[in-house]
Structure formats: C-alpha cells, structure tokens
C-alpha positions in Angstrom: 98.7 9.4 -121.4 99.7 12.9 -121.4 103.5 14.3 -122.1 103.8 15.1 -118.3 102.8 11.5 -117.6 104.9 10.0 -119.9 107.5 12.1 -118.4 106.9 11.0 -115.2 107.3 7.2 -116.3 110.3 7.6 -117.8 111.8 9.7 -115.0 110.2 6.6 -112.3 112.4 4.1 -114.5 115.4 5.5 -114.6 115.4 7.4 -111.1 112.7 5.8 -109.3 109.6 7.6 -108.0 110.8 10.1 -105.7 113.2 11.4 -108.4 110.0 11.7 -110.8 108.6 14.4 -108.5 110.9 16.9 -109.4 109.0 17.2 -112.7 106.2 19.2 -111.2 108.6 22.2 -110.9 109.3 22.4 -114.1 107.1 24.8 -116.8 103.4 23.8 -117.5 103.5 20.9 -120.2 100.1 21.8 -121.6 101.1 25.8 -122.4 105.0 25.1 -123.1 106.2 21.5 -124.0 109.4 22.0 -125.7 110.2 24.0 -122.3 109.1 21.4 -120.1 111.2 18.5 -121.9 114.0 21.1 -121.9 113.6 21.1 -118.5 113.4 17.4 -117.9 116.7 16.8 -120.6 118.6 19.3 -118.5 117.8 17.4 -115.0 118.4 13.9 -117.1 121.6 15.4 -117.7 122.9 16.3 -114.4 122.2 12.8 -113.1 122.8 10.2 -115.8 125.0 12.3 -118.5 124.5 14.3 -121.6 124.1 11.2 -124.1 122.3 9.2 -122.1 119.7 11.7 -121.6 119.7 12.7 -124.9 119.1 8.7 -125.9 115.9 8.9 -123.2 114.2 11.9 -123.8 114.4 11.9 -127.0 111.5 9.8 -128.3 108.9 11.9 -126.2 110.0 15.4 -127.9 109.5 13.0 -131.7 106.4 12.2 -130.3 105.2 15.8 -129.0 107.0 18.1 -130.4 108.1 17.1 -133.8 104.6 16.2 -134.7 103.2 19.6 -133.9 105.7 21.2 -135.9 104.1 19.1 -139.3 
C-alpha cells in the first residue's frame, strides 16, 4: 500500500468511508507527502481533537516521512 491508501484506511476507521473521501482534495501524496499528512492531521483535528489526531496520524508520517529524512 501506498501513503494515500493507508490514509484512506485510517481515515475509513475512524470516520467511516464517506469521510475518507475528503482525502482526495488534499495535495498529491506522491510529489508532497509531509503536505498531504499535514493536510489529513489538520482535518483529523477538526473532527476528533488535537491529541487524538496527533496519536493517529502519527505512525504513517514515522513510516513515510521520517524514513526519507535518514
């Protein structure tokens, strides 16, 4: 799976699937990640709360962003 995907999943778990289709407004994941999971934090955050977005998101910018910054 790809970051969008796995944003997708994790938006379709916690919001359901409808929710999840917001992410396709958001900036191209494959040219600008860390502004794409920006994006997807900040709409997190309007729904379910700073910390709890925080707590969710979190693991997919370790696992795509963090690791292309080694």
């Amino acid at each position: 799976m790809g970051l969008k995907e796995d944003a997708k999943t994790l938006f379709q778990n916690l919001l359901g699937v409808e929710f999840a289709k917001v992410i396709d407004n958001l900036p191209d994941p494959q040219k600008y990640p860390e502004d794409f999971l920006e994006g997807c934090k900040f709409l997190l955050e309007k729904v379910i709360g700073e910390e709890a977005a925080e707590k969710n998101i979190q693991p997919l910018f370790e696992r795509y962003i963090q690791k292309n910054k080694r």
